[in-house]
GUBA-850624 format. One record per atom (N, C-alpha, C): residue number from 1; atom name; x, z, y. Coordinates in pm, 1 decimal. Layout:
N
(r NUM, 'CA', (X, Z, Y));
...
END
This chain:
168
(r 1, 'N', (1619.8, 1775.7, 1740.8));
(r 1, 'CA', (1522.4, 1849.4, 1819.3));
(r 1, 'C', (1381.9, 1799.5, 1785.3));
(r 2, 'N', (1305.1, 1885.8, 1774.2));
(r 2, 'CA', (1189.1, 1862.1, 1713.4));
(r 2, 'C', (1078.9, 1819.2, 1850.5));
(r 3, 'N', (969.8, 1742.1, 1827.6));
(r 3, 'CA', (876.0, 1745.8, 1912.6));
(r 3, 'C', (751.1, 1816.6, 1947.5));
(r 4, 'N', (679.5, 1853.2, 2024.1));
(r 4, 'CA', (558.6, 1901.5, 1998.6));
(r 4, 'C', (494.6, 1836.0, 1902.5));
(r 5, 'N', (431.4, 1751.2, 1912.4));
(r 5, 'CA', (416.2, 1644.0, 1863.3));
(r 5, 'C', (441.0, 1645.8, 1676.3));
(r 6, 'N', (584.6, 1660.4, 1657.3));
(r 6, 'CA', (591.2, 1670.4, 1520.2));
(r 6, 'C', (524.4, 1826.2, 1466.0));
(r 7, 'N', (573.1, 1929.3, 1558.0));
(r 7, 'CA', (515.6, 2061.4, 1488.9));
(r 7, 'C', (370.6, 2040.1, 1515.5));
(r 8, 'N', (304.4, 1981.7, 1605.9));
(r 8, 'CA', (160.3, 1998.7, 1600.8));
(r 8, 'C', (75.4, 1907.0, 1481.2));
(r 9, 'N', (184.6, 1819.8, 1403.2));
(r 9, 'CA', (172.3, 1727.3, 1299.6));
(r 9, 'C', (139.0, 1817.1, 1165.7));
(r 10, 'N', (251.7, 1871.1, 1168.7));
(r 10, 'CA', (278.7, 1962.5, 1066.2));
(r 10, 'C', (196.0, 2090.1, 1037.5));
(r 11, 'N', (178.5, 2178.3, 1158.7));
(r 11, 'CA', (25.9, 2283.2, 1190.2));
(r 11, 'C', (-52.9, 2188.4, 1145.8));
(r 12, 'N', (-108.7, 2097.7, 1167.0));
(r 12, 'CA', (-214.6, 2031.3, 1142.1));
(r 12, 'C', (-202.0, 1990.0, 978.0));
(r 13, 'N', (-143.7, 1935.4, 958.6));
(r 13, 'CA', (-105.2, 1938.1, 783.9));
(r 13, 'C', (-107.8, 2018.9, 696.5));
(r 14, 'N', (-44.3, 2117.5, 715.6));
(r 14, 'CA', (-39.7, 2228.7, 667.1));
(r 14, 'C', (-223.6, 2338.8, 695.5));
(r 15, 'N', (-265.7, 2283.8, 768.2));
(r 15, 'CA', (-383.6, 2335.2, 742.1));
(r 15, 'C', (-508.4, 2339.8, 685.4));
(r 16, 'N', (-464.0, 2155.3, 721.8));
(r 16, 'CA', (-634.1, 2093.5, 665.9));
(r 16, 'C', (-573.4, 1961.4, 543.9));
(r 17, 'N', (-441.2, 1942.7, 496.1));
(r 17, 'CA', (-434.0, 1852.6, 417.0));
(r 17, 'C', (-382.1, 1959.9, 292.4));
(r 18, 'N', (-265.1, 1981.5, 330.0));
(r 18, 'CA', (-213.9, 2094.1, 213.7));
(r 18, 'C', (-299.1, 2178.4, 109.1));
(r 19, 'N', (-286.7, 2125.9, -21.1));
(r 19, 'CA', (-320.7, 2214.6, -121.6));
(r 19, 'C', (-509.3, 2183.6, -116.1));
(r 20, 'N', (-539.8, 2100.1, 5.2));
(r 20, 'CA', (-699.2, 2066.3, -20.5));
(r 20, 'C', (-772.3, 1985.9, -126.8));
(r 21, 'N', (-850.5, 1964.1, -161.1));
(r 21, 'CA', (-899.7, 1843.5, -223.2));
(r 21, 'C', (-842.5, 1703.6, -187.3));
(r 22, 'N', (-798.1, 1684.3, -93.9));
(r 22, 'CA', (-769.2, 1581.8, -2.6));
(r 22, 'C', (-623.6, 1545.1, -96.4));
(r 23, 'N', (-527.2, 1660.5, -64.0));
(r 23, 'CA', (-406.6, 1694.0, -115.3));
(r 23, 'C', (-350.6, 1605.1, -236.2));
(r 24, 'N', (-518.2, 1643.9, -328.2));
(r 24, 'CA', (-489.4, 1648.4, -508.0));
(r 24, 'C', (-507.4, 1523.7, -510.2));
(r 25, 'N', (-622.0, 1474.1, -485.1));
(r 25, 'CA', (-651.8, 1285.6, -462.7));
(r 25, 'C', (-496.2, 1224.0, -389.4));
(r 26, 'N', (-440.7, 1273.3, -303.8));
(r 26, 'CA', (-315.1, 1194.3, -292.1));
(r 26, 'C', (-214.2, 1164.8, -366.3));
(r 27, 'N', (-198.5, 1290.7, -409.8));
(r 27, 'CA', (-122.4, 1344.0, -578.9));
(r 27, 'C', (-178.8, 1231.1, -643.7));
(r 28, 'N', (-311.1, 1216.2, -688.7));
(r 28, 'CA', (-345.3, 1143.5, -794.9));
(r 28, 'C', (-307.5, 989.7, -787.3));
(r 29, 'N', (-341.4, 976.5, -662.6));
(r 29, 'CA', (-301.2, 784.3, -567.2));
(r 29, 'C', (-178.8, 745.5, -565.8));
(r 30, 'N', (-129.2, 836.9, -606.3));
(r 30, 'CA', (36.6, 852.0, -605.5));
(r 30, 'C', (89.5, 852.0, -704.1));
(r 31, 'N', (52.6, 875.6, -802.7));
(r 31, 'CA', (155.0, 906.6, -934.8));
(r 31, 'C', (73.7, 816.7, -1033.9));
(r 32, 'N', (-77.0, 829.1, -1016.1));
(r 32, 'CA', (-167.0, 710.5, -1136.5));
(r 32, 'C', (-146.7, 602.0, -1143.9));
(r 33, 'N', (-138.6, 522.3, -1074.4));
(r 33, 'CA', (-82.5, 395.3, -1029.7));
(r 33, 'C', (17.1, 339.4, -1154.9));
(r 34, 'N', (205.4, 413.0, -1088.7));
(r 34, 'CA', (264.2, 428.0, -1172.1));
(r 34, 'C', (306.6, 456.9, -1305.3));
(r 35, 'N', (176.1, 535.8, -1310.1));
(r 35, 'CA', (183.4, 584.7, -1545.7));
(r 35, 'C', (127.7, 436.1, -1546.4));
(r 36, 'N', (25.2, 381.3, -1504.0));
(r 36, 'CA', (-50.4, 291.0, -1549.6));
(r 36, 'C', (46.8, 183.8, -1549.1));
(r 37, 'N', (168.0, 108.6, -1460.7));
(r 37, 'CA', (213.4, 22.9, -1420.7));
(r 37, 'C', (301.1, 62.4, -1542.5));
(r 38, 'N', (393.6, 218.9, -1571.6));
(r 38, 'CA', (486.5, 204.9, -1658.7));
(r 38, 'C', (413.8, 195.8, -1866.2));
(r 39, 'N', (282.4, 201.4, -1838.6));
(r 39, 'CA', (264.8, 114.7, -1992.7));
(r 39, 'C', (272.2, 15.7, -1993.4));
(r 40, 'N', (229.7, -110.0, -1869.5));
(r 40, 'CA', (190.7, -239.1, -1874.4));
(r 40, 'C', (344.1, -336.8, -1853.2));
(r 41, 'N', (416.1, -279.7, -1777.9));
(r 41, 'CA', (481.1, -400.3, -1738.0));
(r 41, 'C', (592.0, -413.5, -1839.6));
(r 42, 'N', (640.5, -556.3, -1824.8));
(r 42, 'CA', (733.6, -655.6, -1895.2));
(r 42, 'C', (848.8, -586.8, -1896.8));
(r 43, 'N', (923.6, -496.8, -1972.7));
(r 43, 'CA', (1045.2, -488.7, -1978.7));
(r 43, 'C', (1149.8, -592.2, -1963.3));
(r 44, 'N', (1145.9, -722.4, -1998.7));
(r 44, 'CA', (1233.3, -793.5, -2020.4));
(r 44, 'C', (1271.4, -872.0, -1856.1));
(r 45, 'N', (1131.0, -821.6, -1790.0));
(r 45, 'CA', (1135.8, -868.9, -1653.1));
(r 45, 'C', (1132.7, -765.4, -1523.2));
(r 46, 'N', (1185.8, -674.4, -1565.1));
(r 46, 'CA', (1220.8, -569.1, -1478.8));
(r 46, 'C', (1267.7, -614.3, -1364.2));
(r 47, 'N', (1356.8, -603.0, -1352.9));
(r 47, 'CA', (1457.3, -625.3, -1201.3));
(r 47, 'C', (1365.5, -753.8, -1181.4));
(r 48, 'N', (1295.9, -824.0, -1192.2));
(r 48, 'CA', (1206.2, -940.0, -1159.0));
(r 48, 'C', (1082.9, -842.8, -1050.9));
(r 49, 'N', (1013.7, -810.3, -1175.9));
(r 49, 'CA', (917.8, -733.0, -1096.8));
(r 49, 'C', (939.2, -587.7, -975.0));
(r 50, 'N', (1033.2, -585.6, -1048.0));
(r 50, 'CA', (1052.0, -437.0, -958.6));
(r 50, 'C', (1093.6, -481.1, -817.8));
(r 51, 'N', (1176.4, -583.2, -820.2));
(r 51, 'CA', (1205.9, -658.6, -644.1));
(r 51, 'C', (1075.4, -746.0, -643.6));
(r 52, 'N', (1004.5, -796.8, -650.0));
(r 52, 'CA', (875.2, -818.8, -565.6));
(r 52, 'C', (823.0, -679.1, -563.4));
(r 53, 'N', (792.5, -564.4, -619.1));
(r 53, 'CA', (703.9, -466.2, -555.0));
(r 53, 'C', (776.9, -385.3, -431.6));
(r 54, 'N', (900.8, -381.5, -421.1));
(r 54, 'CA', (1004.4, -362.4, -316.9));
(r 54, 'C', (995.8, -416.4, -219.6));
(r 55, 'N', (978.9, -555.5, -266.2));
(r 55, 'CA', (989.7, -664.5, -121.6));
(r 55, 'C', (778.0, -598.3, -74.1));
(r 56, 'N', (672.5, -561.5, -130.8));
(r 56, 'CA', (577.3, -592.7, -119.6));
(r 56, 'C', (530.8, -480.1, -42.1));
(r 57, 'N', (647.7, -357.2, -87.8));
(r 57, 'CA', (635.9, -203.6, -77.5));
(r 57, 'C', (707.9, -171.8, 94.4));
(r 58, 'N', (817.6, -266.1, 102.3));
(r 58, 'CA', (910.0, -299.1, 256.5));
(r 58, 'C', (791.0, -339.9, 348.1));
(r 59, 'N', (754.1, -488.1, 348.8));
(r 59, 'CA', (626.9, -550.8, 409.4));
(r 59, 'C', (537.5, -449.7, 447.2));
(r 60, 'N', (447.3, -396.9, 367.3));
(r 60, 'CA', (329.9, -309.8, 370.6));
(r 60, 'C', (341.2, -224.4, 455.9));
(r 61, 'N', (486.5, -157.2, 439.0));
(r 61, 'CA', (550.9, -20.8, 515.0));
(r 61, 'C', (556.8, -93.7, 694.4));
(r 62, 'N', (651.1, -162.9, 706.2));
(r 62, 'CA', (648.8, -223.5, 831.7));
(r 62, 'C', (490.6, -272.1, 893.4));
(r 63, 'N', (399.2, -343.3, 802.4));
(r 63, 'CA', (315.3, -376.8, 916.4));
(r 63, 'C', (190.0, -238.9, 931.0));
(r 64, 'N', (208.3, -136.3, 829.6));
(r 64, 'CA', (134.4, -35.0, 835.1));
(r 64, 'C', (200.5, 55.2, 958.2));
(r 65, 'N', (320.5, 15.3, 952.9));
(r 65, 'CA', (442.1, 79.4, 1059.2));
(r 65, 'C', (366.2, 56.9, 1196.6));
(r 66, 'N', (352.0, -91.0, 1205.9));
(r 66, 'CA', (281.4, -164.7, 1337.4));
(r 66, 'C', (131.2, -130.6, 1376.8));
(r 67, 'N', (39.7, -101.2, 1260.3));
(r 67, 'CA', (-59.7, -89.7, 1294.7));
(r 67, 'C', (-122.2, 32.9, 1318.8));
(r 68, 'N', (-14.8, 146.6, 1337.5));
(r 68, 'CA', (-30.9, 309.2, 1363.3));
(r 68, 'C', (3.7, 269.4, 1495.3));
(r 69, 'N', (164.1, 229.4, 1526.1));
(r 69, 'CA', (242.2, 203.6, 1682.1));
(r 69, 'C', (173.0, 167.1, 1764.8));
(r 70, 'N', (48.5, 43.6, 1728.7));
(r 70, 'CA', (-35.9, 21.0, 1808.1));
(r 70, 'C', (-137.9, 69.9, 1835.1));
(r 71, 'N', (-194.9, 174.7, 1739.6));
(r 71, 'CA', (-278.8, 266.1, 1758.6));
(r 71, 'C', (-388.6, 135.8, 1741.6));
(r 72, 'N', (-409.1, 66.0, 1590.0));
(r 72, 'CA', (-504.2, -1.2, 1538.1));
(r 72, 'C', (-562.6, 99.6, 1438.7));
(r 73, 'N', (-521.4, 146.3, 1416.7));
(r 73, 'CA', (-563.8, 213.4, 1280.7));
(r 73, 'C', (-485.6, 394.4, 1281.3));
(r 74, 'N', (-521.3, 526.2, 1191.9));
(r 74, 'CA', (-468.2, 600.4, 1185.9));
(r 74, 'C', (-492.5, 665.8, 1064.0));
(r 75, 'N', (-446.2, 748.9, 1007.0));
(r 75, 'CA', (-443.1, 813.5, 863.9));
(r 75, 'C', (-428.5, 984.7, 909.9));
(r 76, 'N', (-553.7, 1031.3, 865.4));
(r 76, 'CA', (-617.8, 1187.2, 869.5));
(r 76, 'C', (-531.1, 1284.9, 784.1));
(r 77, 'N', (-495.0, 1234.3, 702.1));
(r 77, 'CA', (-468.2, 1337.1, 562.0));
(r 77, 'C', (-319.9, 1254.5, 521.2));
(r 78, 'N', (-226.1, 1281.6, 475.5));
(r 78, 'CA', (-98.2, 1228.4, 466.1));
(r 78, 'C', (-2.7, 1315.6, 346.5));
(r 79, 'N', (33.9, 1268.5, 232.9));
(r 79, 'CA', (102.0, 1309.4, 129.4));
(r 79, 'C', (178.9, 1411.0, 208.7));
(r 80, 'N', (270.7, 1384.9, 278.7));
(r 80, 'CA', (409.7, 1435.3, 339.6));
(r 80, 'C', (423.3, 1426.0, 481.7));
(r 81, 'N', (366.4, 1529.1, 554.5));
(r 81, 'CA', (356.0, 1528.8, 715.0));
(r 81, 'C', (522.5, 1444.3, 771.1));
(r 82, 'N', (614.4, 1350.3, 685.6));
(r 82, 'CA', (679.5, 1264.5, 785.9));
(r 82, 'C', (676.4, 1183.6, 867.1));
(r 83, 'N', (581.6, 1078.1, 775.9));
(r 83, 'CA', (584.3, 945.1, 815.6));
(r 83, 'C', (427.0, 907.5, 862.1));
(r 84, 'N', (422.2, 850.0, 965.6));
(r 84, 'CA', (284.7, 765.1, 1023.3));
(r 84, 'C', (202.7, 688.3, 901.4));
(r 85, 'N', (269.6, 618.4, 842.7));
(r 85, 'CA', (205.6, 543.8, 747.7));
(r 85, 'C', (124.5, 601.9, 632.4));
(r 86, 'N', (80.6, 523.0, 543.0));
(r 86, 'CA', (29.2, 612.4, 488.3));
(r 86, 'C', (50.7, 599.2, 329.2));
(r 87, 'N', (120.2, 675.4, 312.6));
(r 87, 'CA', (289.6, 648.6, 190.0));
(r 87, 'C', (220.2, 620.4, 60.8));
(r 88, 'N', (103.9, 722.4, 16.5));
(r 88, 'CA', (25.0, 686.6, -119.6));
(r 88, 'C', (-3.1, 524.8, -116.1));
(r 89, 'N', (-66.6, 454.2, -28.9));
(r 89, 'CA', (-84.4, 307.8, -40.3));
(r 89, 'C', (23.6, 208.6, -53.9));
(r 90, 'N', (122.2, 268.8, 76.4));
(r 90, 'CA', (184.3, 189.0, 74.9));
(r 90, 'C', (362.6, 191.3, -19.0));
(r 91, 'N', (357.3, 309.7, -122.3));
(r 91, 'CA', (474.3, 314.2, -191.7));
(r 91, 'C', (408.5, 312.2, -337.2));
(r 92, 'N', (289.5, 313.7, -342.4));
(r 92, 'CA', (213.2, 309.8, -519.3));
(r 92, 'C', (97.3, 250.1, -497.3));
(r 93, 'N', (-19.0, 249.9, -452.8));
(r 93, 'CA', (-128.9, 154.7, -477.9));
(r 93, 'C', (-112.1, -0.4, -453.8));
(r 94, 'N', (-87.8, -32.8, -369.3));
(r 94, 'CA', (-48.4, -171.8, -333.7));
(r 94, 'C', (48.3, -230.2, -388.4));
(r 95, 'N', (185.8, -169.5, -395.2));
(r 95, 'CA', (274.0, -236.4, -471.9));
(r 95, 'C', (291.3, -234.7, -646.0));
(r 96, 'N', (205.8, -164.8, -697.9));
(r 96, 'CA', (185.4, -181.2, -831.4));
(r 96, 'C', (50.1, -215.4, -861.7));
(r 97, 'N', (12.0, -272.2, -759.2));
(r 97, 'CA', (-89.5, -387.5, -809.7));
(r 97, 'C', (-40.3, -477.5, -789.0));
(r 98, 'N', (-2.9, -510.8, -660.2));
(r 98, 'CA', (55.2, -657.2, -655.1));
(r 98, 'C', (165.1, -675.9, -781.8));
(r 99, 'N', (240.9, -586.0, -822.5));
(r 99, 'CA', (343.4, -603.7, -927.2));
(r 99, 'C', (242.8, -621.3, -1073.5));
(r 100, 'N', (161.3, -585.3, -1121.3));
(r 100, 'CA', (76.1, -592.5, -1228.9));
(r 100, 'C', (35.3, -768.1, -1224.8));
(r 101, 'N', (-69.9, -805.5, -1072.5));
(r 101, 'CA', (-98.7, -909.7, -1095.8));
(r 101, 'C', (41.7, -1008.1, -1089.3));
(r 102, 'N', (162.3, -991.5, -1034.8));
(r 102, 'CA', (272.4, -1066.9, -1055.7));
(r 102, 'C', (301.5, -1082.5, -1170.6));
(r 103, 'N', (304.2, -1019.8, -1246.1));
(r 103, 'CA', (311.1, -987.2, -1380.4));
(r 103, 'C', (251.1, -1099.4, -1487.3));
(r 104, 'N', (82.7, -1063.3, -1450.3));
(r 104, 'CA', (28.4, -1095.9, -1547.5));
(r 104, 'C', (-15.7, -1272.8, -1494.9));
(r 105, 'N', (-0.2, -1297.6, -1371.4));
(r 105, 'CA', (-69.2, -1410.7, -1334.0));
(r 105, 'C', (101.5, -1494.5, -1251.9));
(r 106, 'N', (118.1, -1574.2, -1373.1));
(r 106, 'CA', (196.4, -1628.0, -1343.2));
(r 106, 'C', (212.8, -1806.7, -1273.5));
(r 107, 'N', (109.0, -1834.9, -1336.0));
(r 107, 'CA', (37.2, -2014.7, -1257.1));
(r 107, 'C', (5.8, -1914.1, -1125.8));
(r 108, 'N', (59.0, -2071.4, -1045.2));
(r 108, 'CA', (33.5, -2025.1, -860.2));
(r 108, 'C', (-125.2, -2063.9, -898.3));
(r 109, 'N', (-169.1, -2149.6, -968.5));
(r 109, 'CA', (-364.4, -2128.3, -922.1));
(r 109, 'C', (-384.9, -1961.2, -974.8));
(r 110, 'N', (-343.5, -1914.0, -1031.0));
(r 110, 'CA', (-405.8, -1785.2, -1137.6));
(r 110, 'C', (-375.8, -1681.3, -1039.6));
(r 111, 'N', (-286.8, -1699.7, -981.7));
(r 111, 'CA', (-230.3, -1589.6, -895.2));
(r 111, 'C', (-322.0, -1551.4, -766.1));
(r 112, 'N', (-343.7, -1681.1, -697.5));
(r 112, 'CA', (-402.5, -1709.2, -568.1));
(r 112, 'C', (-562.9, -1671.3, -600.1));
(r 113, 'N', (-614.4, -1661.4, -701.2));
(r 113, 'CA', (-769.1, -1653.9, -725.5));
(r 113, 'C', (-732.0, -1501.4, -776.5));
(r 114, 'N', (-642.7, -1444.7, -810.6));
(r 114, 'CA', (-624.2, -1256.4, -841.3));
(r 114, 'C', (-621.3, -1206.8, -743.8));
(r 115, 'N', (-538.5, -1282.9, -651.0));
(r 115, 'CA', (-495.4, -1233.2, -511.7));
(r 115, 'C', (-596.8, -1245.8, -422.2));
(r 116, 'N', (-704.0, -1338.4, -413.4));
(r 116, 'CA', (-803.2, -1316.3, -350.1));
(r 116, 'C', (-908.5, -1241.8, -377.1));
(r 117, 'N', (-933.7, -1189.9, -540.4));
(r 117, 'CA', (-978.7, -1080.2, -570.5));
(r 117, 'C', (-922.0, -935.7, -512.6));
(r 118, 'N', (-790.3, -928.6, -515.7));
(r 118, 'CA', (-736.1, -837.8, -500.9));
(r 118, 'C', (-738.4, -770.3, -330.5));
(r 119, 'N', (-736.3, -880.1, -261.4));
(r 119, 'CA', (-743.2, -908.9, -101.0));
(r 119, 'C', (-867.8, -829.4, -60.3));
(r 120, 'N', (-975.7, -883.5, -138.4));
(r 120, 'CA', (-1156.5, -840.4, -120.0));
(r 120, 'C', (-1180.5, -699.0, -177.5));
(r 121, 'N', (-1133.9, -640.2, -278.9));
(r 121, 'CA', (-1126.6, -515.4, -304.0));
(r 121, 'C', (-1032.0, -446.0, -197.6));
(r 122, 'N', (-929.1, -440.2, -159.2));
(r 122, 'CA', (-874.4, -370.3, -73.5));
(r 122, 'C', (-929.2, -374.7, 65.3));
(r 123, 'N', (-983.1, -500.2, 96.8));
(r 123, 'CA', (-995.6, -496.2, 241.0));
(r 123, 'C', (-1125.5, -457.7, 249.6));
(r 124, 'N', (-1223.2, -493.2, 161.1));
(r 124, 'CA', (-1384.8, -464.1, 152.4));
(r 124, 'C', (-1457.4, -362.2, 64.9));
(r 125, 'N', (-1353.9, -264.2, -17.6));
(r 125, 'CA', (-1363.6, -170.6, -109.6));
(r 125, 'C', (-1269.7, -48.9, -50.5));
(r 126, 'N', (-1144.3, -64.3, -97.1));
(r 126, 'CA', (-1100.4, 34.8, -103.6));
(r 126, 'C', (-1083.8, 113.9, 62.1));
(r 127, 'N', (-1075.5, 18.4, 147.4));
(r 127, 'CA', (-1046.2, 63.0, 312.6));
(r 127, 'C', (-1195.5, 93.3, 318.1));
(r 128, 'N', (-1298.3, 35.6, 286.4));
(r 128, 'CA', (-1430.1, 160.9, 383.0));
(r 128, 'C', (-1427.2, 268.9, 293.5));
(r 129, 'N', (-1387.4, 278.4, 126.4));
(r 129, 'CA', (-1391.7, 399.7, 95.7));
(r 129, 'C', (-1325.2, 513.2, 150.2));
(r 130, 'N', (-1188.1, 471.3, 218.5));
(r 130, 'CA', (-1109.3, 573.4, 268.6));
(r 130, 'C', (-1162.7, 624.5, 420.7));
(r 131, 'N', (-1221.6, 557.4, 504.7));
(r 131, 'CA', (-1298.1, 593.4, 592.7));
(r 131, 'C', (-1427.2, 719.4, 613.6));
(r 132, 'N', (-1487.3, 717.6, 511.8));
(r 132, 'CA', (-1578.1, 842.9, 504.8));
(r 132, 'C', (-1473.0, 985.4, 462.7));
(r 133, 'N', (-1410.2, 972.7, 401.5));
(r 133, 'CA', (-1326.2, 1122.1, 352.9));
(r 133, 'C', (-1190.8, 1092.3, 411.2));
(r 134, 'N', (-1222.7, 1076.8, 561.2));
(r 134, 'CA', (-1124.2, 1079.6, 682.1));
(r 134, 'C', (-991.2, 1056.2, 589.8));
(r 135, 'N', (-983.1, 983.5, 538.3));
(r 135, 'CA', (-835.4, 887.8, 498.1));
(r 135, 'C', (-741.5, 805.3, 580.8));
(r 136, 'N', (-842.8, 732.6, 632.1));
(r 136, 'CA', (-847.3, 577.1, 749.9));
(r 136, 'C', (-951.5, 604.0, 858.8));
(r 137, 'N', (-875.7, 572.6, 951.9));
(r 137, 'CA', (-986.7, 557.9, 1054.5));
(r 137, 'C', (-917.0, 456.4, 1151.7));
(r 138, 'N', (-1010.4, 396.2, 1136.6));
(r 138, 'CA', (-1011.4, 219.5, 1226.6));
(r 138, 'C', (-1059.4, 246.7, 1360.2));
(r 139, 'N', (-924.7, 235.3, 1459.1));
(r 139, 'CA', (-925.6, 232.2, 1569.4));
(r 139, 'C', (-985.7, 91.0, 1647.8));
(r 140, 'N', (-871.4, 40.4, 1681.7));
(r 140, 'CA', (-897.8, -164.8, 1718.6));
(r 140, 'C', (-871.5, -219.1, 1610.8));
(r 141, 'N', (-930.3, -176.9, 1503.1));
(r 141, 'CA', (-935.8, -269.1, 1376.1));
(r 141, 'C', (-1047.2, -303.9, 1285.5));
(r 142, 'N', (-1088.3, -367.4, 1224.3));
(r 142, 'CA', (-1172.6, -485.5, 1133.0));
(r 142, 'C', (-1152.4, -454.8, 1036.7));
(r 143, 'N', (-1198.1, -442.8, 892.2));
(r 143, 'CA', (-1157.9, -448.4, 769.8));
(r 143, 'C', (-1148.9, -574.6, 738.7));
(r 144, 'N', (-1266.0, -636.5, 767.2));
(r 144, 'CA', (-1190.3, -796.2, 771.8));
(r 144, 'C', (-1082.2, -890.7, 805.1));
(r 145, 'N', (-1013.8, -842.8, 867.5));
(r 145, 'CA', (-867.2, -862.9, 924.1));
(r 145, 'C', (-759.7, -850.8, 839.9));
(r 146, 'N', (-783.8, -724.8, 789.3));
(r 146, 'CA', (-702.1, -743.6, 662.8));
(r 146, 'C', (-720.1, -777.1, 571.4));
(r 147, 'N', (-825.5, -856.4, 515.7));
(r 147, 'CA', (-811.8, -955.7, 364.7));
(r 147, 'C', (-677.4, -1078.6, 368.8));
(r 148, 'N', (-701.0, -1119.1, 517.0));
(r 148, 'CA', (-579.3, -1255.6, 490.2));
(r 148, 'C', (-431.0, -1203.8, 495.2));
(r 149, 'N', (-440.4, -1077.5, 570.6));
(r 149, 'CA', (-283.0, -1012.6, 537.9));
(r 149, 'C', (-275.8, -989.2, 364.0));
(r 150, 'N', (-347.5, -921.1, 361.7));
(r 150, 'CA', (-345.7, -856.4, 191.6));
(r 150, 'C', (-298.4, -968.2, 98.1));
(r 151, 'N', (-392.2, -1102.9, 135.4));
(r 151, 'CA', (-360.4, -1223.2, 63.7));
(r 151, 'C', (-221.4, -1260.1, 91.3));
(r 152, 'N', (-160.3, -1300.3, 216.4));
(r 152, 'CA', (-93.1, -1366.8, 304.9));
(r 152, 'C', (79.5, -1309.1, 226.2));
(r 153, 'N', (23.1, -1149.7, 233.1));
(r 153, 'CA', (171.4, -1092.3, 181.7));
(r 153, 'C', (198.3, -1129.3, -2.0));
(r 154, 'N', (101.3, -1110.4, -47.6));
(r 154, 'CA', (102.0, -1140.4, -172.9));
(r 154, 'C', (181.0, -1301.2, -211.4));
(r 155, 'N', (129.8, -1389.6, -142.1));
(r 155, 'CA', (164.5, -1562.0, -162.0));
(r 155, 'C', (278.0, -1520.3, -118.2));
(r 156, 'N', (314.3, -1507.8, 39.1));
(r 156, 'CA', (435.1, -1561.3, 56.5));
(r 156, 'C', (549.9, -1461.3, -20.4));
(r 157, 'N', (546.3, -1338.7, -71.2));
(r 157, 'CA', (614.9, -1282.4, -143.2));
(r 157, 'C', (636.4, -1334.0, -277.8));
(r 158, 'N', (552.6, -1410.3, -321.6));
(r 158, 'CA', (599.4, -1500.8, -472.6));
(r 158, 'C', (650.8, -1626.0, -451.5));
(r 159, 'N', (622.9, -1683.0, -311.9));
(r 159, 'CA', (711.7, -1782.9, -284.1));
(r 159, 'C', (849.6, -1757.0, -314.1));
(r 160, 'N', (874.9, -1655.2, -204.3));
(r 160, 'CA', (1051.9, -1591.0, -168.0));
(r 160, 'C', (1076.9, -1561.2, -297.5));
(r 161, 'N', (973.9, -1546.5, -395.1));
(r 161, 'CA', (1063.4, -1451.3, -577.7));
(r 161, 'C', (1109.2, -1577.9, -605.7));
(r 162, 'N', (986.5, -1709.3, -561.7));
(r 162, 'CA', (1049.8, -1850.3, -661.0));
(r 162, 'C', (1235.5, -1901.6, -566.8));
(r 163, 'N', (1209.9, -1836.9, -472.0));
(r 163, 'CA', (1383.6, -1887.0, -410.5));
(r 163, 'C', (1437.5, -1847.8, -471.5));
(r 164, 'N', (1429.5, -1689.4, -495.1));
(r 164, 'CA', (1521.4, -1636.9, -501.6));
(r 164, 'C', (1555.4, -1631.2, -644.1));
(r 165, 'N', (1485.5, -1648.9, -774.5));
(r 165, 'CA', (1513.5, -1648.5, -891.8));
(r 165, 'C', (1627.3, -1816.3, -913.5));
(r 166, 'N', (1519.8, -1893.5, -815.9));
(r 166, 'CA', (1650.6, -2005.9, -842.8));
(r 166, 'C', (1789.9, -2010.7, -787.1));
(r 167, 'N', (1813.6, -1902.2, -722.4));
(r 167, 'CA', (1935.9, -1832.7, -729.5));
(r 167, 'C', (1988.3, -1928.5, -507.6));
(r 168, 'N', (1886.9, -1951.4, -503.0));
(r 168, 'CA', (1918.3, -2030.0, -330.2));
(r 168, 'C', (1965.1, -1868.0, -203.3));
END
């Protein structure tokens, strides 16, 4: 049984996201990512990389999960009127970066100084860009708040790869 709620999701989607400019940029956030990730990465370390962007792609999903539930944050425009979250970031931008710099920055110093690059562009770049072309809109939330998550998930997710490659 459907909700108001979901059909008034969907009217609303279908009006002002569908087939807009908005639309094509999601398309693009969505699929660019991935061409780019499938020239670069390590074949030989596949199933390596591909479970950290899984584990990075799970994470992201859940606390993006939390920060709609709480009505911290909300997303205007949405690939696929299903899900709250906001699926272009959190199933291709984020996790094939974090998988690129996993990749390429393998010393924990090399990693932690990408990752804090990476932290400052997302939390201080890419989130106010999404704010003017109603992408994001920050309810009880900071953009600053999320640099140490951005960081936070990145470390402790290469921790858990170092368990888990040593087979614990």
């Amino acid at each position: 049984m459907q909700t108001e709620a979901d059909i008034a999701l969907r009217e609303y989607w279908l009006k002002y996201t569908f087939l807009t400019w908005e639309f094509w940029l999601l398309i693009i956030l969505m699929l660019f990512p991935w061409v780019v990730w499938w020239r670069v990465f390590d074949r030989k370390r596949l199933f390596e990389i591909l479970t950290y962007g899984f584990l990075v792609m799970f994470v992201s999903i859940v606390f993006d999960a939390i920060g709609v539930e709480f009505d911290l944050w909300d997303y205007q425009h949405q690939l696929v009127p299903l899900f709250d979250v906001f699926v272009v970031y959190d199933f291709s931008v984020m996790p094939v970066t974090y998988m690129i710099a996993y990749q390429y920055f393998n010393k924990w110093k090399d990693f932690i100084v990408a990752h804090i690059i990476i932290a400052g562009i997302f939390a201080f770049v890419a989130e106010p860009l999404l704010v003017p072309i109603n992408f994001y809109k920050l309810l009880q939330w900071e953009h600053y708040y999320s640099f140490p998550i951005y960081f936070a998930i990145a470390v402790i997710l290469k921790w858990v790869m170092g368990i888990l490659k040593k087979g614990i």
